[in-house]
PQR file of N, CA, C, O and H, with PARSE charges and radii, in Angstrom:
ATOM      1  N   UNK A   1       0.847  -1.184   0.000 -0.4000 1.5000
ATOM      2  CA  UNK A   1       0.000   0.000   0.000 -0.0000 2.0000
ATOM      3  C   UNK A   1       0.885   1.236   0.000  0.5500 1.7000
ATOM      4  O   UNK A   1       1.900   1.333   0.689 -0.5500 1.4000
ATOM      5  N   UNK A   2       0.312   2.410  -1.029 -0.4000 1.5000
ATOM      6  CA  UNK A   2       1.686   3.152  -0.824 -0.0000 2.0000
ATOM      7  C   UNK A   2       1.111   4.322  -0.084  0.5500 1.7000
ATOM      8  O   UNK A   2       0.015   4.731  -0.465 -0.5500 1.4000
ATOM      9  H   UNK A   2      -0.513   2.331  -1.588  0.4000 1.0000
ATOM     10  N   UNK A   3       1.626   4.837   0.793 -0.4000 1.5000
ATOM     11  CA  UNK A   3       1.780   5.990   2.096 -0.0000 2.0000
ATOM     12  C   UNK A   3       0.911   7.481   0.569  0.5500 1.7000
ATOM     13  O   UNK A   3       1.295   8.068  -0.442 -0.5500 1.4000
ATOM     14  H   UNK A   3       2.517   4.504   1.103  0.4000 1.0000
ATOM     15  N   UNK A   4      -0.218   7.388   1.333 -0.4000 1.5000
ATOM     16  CA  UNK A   4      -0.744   9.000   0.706 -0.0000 2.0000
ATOM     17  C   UNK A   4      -1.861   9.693   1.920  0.5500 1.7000
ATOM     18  O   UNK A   4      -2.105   9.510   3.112 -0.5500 1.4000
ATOM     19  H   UNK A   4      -0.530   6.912   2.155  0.4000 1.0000
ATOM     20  N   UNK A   5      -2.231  10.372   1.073 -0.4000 1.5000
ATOM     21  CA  UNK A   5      -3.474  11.363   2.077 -0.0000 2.0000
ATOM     22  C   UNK A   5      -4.210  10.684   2.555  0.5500 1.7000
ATOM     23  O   UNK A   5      -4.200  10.616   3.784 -0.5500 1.4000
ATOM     24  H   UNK A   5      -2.033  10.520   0.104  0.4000 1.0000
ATOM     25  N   UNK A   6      -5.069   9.968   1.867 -0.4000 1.5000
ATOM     26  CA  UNK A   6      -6.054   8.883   1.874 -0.0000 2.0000
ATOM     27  C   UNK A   6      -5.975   7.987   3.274  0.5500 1.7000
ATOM     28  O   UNK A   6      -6.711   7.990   4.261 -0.5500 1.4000
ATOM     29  H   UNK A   6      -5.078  10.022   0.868  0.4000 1.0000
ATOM     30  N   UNK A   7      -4.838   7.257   2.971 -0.4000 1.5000
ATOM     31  CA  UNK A   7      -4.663   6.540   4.060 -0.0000 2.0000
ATOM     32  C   UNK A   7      -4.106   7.173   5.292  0.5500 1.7000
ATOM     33  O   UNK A   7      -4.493   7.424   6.434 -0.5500 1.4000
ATOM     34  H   UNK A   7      -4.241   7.256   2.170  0.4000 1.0000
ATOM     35  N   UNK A   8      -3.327   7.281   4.766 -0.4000 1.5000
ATOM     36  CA  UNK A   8      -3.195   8.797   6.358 -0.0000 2.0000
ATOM     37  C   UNK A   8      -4.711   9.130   6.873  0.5500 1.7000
ATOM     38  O   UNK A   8      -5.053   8.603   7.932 -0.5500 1.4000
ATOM     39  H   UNK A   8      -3.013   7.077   3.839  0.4000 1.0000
ATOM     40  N   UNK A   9      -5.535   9.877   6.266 -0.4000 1.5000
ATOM     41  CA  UNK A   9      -6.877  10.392   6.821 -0.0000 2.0000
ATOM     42  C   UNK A   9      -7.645   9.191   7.374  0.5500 1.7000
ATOM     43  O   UNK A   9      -8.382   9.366   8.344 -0.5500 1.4000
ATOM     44  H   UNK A   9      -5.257  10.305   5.406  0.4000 1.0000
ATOM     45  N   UNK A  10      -7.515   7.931   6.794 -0.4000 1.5000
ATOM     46  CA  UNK A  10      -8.556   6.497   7.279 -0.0000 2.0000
ATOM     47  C   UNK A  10      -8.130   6.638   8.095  0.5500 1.7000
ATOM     48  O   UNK A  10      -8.872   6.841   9.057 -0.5500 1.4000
ATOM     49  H   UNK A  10      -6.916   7.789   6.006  0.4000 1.0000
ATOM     50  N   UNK A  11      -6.677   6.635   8.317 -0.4000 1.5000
ATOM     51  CA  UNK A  11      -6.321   5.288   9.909 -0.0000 2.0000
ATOM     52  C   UNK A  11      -5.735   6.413  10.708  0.5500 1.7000
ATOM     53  O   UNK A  11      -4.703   6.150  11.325 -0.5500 1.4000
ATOM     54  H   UNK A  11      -6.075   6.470   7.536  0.4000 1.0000
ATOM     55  N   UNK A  12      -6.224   7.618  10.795 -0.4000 1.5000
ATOM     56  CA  UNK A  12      -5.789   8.931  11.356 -0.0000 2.0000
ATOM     57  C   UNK A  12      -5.598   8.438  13.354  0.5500 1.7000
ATOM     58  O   UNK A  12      -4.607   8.423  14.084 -0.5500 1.4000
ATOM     59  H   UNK A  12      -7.062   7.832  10.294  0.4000 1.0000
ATOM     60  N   UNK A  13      -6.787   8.170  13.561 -0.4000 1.5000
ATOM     61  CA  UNK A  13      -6.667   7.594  14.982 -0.0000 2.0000
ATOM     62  C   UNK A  13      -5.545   6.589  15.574  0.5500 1.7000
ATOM     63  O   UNK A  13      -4.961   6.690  16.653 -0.5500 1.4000
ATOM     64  H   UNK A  13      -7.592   8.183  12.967  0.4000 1.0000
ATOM     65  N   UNK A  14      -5.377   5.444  14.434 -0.4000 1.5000
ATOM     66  CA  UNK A  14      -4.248   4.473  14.614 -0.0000 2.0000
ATOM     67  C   UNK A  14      -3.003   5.104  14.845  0.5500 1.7000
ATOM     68  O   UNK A  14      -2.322   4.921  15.855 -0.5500 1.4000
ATOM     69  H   UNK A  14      -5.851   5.362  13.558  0.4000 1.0000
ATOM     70  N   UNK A  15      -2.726   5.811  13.949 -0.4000 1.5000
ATOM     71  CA  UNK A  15      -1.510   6.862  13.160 -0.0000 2.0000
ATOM     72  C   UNK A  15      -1.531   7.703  14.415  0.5500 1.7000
ATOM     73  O   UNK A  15      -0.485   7.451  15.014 -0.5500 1.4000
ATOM     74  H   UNK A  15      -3.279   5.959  13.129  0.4000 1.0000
ATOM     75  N   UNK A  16      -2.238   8.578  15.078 -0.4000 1.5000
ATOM     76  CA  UNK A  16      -1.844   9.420  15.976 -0.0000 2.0000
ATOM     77  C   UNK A  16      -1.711   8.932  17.336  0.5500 1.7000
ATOM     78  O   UNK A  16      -0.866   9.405  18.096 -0.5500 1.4000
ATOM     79  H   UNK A  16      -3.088   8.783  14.592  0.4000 1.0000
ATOM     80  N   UNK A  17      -2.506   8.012  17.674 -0.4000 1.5000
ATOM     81  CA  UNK A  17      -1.891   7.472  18.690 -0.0000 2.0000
ATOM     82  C   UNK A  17      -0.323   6.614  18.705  0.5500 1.7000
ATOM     83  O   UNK A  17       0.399   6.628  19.702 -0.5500 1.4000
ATOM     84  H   UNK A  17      -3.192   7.628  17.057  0.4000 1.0000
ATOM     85  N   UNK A  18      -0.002   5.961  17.555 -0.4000 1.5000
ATOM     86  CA  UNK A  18       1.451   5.536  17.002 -0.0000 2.0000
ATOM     87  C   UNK A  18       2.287   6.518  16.887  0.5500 1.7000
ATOM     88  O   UNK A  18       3.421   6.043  16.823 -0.5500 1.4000
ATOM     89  H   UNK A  18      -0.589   5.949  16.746  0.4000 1.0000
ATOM     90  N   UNK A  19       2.302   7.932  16.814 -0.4000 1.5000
ATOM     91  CA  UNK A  19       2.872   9.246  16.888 -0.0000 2.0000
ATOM     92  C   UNK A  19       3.094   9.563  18.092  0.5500 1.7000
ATOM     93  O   UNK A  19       4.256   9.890  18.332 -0.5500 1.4000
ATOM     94  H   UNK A  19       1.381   8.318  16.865  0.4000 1.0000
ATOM     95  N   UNK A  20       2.228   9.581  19.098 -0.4000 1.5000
ATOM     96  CA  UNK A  20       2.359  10.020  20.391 -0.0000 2.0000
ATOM     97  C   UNK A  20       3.565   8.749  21.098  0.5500 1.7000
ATOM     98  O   UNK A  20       4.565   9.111  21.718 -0.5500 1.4000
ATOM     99  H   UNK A  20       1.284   9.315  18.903  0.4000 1.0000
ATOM    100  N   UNK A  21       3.281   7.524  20.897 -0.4000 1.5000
ATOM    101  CA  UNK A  21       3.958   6.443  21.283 -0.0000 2.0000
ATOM    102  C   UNK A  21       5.561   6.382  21.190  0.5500 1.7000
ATOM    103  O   UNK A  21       6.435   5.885  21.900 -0.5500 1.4000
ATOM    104  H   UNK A  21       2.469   7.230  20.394  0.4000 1.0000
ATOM    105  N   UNK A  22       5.545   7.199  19.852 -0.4000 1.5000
ATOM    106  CA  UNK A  22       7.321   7.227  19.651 -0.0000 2.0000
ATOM    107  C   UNK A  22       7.932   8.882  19.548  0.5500 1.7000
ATOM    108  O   UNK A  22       9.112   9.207  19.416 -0.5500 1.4000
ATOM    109  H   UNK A  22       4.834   7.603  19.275  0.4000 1.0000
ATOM    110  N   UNK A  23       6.982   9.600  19.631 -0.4000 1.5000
ATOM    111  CA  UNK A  23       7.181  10.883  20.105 -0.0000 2.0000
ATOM    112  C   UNK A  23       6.308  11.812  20.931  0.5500 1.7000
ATOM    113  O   UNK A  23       5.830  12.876  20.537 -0.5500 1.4000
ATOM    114  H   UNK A  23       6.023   9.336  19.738  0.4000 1.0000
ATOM    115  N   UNK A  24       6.170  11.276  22.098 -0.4000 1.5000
ATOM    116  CA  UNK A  24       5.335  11.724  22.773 -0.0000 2.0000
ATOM    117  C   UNK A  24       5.231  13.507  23.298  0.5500 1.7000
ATOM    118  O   UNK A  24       4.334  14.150  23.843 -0.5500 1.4000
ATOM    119  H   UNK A  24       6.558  10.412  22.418  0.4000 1.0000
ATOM    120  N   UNK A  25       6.512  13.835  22.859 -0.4000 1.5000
ATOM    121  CA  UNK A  25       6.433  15.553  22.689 -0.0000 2.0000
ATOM    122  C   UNK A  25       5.501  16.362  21.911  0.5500 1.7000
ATOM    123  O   UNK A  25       5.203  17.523  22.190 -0.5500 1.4000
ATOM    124  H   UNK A  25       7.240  13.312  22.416  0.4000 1.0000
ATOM    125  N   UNK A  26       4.934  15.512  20.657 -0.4000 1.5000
ATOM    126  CA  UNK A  26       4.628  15.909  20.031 -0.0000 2.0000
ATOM    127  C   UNK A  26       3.352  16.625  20.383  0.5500 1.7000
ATOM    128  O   UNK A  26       2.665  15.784  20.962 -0.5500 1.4000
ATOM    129  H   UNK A  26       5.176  14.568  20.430  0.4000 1.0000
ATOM    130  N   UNK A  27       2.712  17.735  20.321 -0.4000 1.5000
ATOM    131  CA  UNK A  27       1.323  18.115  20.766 -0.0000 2.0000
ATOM    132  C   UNK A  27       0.032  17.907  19.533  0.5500 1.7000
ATOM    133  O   UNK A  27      -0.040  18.010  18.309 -0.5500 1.4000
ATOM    134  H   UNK A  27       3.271  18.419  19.850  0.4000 1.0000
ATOM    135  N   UNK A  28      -0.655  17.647  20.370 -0.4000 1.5000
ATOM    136  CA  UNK A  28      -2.010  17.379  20.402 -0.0000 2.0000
ATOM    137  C   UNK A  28      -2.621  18.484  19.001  0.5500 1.7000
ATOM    138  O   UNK A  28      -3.409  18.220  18.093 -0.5500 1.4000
ATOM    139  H   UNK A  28      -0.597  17.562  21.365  0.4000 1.0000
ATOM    140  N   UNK A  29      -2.032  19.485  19.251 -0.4000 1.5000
ATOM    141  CA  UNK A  29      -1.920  20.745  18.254 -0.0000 2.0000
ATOM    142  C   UNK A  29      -1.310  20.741  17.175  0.5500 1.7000
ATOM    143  O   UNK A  29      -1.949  20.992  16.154 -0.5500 1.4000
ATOM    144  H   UNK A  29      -1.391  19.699  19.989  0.4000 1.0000
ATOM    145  N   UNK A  30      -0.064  20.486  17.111 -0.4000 1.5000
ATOM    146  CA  UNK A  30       0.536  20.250  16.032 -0.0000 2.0000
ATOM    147  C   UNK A  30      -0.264  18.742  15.313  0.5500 1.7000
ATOM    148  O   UNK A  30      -0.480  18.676  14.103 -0.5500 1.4000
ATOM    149  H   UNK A  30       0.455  20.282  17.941  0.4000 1.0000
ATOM    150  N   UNK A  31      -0.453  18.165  15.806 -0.4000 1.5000
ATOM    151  CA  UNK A  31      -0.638  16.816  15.167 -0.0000 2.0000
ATOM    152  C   UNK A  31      -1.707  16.947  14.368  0.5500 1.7000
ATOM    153  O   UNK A  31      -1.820  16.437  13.254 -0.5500 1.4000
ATOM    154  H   UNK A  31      -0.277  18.218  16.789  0.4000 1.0000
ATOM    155  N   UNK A  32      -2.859  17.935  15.169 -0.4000 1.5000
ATOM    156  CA  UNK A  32      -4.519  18.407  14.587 -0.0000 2.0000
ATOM    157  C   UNK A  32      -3.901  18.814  13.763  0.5500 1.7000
ATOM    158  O   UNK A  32      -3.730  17.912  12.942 -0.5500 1.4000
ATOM    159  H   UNK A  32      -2.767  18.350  16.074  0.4000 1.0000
ATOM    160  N   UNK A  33      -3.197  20.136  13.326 -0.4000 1.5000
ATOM    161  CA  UNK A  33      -2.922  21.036  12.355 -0.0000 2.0000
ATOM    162  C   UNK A  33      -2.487  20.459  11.277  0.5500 1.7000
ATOM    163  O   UNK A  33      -2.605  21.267  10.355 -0.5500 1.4000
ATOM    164  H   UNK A  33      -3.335  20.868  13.993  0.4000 1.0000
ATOM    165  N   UNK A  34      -1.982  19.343  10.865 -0.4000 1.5000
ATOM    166  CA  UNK A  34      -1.006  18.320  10.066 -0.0000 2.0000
ATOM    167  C   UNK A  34      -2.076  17.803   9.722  0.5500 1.7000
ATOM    168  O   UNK A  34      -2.281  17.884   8.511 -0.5500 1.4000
ATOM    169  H   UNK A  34      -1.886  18.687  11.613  0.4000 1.0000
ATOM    170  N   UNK A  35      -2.983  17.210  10.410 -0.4000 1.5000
ATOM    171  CA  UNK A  35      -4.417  16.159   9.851 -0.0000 2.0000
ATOM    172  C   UNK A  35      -4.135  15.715   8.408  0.5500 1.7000
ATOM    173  O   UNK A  35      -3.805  14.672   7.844 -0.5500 1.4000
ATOM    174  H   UNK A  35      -2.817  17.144  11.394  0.4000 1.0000
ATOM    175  N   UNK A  36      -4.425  17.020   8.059 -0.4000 1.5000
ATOM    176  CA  UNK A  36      -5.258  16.978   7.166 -0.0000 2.0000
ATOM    177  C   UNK A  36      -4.319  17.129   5.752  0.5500 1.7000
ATOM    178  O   UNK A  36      -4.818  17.366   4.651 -0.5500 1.4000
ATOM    179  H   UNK A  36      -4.693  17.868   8.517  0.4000 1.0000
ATOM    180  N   UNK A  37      -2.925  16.953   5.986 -0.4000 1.5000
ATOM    181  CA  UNK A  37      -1.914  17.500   4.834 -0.0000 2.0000
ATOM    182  C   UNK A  37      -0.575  16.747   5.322  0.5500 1.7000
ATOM    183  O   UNK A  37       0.244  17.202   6.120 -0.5500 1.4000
ATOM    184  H   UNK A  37      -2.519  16.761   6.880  0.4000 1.0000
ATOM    185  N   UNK A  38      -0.523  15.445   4.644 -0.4000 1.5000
ATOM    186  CA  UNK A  38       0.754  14.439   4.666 -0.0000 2.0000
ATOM    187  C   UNK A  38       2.172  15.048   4.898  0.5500 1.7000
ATOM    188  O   UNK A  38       2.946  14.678   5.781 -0.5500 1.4000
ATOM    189  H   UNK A  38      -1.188  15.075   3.995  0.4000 1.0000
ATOM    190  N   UNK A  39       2.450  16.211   3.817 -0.4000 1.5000
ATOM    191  CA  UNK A  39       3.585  17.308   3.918 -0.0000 2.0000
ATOM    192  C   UNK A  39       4.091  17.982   5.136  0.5500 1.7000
ATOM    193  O   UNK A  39       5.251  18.169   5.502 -0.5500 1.4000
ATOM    194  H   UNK A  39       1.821  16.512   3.100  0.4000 1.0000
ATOM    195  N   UNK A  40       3.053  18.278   5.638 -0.4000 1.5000
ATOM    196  CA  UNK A  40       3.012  19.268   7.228 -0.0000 2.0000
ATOM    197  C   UNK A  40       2.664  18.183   8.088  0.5500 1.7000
ATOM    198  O   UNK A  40       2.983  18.636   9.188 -0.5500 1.4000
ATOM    199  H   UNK A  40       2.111  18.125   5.340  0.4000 1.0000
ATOM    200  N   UNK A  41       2.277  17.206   8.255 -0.4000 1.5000
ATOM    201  CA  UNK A  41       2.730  16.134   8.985 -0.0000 2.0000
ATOM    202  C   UNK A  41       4.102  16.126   9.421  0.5500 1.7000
ATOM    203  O   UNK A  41       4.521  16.579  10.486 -0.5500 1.4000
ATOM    204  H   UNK A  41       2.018  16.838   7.362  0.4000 1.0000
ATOM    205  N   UNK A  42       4.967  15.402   8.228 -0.4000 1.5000
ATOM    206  CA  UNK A  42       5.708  14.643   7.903 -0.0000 2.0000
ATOM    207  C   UNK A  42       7.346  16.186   8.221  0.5500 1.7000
ATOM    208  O   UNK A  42       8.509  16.057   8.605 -0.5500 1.4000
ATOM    209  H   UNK A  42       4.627  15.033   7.363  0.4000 1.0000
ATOM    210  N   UNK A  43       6.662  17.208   7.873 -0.4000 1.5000
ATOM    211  CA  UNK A  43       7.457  18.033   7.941 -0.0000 2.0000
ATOM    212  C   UNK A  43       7.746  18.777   9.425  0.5500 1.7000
ATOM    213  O   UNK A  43       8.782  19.253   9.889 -0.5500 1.4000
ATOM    214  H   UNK A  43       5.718  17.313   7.561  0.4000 1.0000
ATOM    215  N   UNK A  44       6.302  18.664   9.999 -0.4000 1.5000
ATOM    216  CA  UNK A  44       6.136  19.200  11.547 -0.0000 2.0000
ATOM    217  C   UNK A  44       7.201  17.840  12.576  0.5500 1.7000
ATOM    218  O   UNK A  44       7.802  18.120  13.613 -0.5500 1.4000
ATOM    219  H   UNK A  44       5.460  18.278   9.622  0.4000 1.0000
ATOM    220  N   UNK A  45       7.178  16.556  11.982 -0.4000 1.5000
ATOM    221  CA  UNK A  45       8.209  15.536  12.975 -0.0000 2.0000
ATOM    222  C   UNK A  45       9.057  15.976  12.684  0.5500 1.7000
ATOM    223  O   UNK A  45       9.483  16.794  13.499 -0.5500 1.4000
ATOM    224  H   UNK A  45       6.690  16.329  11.140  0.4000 1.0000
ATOM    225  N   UNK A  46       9.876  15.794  11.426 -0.4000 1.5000
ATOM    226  CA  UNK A  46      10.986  16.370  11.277 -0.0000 2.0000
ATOM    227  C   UNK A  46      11.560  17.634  11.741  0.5500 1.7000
ATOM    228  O   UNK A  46      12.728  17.495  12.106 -0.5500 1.4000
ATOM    229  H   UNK A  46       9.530  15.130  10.764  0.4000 1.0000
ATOM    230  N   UNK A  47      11.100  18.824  11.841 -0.4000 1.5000
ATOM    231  CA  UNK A  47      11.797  19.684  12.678 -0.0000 2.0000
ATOM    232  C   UNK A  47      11.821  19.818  13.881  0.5500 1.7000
ATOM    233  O   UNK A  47      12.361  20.763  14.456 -0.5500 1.4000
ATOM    234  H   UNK A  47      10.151  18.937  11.545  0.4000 1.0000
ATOM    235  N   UNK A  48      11.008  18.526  14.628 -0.4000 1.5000
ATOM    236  CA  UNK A  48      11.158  18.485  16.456 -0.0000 2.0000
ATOM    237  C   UNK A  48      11.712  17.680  16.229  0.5500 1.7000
ATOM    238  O   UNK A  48      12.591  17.785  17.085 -0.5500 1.4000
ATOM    239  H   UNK A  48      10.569  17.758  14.160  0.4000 1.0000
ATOM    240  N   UNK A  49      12.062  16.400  15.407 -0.4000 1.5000
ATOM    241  CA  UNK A  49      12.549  15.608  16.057 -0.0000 2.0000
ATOM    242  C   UNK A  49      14.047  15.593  15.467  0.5500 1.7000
ATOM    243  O   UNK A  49      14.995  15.216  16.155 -0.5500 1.4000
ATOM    244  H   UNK A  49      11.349  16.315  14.711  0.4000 1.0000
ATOM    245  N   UNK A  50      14.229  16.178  13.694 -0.4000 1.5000
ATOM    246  CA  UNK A  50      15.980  15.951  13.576 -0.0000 2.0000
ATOM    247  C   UNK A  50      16.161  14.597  12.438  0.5500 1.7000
ATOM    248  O   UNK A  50      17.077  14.343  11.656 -0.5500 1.4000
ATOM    249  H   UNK A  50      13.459  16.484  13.135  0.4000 1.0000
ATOM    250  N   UNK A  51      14.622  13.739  12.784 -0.4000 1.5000
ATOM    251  CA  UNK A  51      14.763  12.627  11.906 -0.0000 2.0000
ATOM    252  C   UNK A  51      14.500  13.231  10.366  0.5500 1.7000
ATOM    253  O   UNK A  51      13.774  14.139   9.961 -0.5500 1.4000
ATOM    254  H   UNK A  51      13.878  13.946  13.420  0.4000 1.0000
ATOM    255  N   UNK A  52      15.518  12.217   9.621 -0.4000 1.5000
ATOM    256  CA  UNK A  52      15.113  11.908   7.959 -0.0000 2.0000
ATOM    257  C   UNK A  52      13.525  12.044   7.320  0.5500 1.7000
ATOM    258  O   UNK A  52      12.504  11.401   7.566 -0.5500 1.4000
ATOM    259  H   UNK A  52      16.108  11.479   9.950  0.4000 1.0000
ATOM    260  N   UNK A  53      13.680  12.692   6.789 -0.4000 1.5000
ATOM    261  CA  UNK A  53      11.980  12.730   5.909 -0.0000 2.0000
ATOM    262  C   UNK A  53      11.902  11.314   5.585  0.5500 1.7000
ATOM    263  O   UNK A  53      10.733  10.928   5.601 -0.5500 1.4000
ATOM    264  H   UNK A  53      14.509  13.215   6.589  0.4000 1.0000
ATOM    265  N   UNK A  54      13.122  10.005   5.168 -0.4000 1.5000
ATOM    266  CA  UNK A  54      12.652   9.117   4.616 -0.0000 2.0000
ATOM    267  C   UNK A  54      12.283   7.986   5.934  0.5500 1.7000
ATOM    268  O   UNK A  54      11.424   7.106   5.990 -0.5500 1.4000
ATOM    269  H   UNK A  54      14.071  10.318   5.155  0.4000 1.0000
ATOM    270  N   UNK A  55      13.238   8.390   6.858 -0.4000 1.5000
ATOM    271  CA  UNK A  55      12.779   7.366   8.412 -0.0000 2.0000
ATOM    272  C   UNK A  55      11.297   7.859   9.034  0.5500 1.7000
ATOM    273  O   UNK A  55      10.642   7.191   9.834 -0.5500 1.4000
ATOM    274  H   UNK A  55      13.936   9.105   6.812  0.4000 1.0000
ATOM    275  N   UNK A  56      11.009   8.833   8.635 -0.4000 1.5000
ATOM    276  CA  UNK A  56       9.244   9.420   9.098 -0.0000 2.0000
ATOM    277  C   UNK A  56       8.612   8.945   8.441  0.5500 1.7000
ATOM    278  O   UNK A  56       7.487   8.650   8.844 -0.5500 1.4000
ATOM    279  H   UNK A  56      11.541   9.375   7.986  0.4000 1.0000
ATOM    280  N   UNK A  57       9.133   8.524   6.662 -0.4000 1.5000
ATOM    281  CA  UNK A  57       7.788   8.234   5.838 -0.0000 2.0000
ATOM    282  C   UNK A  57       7.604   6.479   6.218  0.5500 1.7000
ATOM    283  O   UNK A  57       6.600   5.781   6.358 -0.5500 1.4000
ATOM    284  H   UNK A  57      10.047   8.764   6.334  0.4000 1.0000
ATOM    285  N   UNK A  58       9.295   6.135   6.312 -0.4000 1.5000
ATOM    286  CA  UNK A  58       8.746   4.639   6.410 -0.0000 2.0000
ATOM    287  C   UNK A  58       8.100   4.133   7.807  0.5500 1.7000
ATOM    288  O   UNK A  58       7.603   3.012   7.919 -0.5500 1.4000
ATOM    289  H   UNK A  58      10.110   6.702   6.198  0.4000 1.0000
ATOM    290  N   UNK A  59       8.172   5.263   9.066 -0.4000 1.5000
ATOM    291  CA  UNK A  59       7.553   4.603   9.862 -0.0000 2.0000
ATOM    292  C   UNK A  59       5.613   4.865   9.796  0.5500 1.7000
ATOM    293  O   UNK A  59       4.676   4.208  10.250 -0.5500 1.4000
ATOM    294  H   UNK A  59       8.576   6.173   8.975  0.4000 1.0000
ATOM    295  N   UNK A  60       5.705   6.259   8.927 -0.4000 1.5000
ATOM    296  CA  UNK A  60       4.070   5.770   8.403 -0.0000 2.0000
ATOM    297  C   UNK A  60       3.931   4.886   7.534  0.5500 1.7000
ATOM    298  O   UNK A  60       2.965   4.143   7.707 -0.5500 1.4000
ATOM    299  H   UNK A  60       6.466   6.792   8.559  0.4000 1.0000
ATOM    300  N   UNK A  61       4.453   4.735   6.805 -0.4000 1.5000
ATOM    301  CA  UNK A  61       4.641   3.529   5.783 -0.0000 2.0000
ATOM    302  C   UNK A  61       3.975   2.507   6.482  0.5500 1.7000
ATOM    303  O   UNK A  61       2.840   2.061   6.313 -0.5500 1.4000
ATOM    304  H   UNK A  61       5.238   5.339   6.664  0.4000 1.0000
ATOM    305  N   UNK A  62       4.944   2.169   7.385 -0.4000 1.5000
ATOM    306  CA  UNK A  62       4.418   0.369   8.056 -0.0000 2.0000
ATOM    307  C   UNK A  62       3.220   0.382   9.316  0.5500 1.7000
ATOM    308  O   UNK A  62       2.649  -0.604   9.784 -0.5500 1.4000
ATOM    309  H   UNK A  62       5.866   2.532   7.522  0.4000 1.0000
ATOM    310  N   UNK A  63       2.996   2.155   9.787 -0.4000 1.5000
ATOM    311  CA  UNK A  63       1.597   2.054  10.267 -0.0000 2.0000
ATOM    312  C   UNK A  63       0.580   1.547   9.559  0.5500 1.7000
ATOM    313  O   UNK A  63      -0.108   0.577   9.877 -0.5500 1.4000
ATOM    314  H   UNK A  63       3.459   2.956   9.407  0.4000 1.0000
ATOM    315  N   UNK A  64       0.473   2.316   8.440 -0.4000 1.5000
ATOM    316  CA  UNK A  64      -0.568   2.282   7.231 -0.0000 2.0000
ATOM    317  C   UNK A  64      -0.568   0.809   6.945  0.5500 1.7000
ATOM    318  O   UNK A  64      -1.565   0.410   6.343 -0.5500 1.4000
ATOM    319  H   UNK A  64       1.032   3.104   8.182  0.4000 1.0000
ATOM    320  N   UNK A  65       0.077   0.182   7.162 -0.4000 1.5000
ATOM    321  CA  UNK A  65       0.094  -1.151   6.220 -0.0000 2.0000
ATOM    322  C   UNK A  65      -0.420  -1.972   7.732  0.5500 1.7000
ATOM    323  O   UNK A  65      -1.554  -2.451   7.752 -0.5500 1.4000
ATOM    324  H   UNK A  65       0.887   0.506   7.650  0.4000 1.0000
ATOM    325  N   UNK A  66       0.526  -2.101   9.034 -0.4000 1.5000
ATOM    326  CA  UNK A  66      -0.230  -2.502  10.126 -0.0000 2.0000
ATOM    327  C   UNK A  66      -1.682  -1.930  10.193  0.5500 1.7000
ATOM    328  O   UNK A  66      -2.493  -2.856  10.211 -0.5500 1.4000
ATOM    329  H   UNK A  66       1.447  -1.712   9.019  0.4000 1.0000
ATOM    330  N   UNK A  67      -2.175  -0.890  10.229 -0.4000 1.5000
ATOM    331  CA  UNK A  67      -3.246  -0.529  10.268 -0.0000 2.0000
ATOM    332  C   UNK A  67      -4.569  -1.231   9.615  0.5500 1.7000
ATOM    333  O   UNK A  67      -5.644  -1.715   9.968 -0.5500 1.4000
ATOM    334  H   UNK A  67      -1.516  -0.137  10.214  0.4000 1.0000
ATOM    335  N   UNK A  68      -3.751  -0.960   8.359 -0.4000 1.5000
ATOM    336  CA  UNK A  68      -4.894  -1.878   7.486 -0.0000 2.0000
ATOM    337  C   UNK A  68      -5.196  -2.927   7.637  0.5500 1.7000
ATOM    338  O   UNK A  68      -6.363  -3.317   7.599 -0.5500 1.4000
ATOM    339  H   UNK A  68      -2.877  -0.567   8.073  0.4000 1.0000
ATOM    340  N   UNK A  69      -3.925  -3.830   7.902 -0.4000 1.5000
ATOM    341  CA  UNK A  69      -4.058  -5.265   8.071 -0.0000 2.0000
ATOM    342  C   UNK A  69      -5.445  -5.613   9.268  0.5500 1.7000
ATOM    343  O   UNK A  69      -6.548  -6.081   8.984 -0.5500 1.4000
ATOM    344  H   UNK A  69      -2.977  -3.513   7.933  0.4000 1.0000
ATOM    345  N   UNK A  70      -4.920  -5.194  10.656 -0.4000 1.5000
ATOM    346  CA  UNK A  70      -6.086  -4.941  11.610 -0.0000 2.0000
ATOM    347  C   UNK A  70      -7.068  -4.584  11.280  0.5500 1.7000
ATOM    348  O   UNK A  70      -8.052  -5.303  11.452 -0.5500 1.4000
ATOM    349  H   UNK A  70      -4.024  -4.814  10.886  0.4000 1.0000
ATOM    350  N   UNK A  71      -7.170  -3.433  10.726 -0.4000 1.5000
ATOM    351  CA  UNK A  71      -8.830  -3.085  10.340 -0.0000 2.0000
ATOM    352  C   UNK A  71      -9.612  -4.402   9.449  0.5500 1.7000
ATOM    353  O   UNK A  71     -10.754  -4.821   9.635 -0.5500 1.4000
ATOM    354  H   UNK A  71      -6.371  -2.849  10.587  0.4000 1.0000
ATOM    355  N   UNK A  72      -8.810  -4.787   8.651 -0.4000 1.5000
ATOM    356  CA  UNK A  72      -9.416  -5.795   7.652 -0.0000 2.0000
ATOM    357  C   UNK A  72      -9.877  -6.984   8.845  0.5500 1.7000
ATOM    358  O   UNK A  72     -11.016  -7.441   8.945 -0.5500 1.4000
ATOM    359  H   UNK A  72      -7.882  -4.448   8.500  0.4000 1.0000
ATOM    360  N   UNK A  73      -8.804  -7.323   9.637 -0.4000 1.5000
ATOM    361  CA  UNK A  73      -9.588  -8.965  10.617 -0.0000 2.0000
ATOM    362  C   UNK A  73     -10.500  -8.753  11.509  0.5500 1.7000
ATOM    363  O   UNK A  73     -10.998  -9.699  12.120 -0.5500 1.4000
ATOM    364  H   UNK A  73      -7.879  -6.951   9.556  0.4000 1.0000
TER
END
């Protein structure tokens, strides 16, 4: 499954609680504000946290794909 808006927006609940889990700095605020736009997501971790745009995408990457899997059983 490849990492877009779409899936980002389905499994938004999965995804933000998996956000808080490995960066729990992250606020509640910033995370709302990102919702809704993969870019400003992806861009809001990266400047708190220092990580790679490509280590952020693959750890949504394998939410999205855990996610789905669960939702489907």
């Amino acid at each position: 499954m490849a990492l877009d808006q779409q899936t980002i927006e389905g499994n938004w609940k999965t995804i933000k609680g998996k956000l808080h889990e490995r960066w729990g700095w992250l606020t509640d605020d910033e995370l709302q504000r990102a919702r809704g736009n993969l870019e400003q997501l992806v861009g809001t971790i990266q400047t708190r946290t220092g990580e790679t745009r490509q280590t952020i995408e693959k750890f949504l990457q394998e939410l999205t794909e855990n996610g789905s899997s669960a939702v489907q059983h």
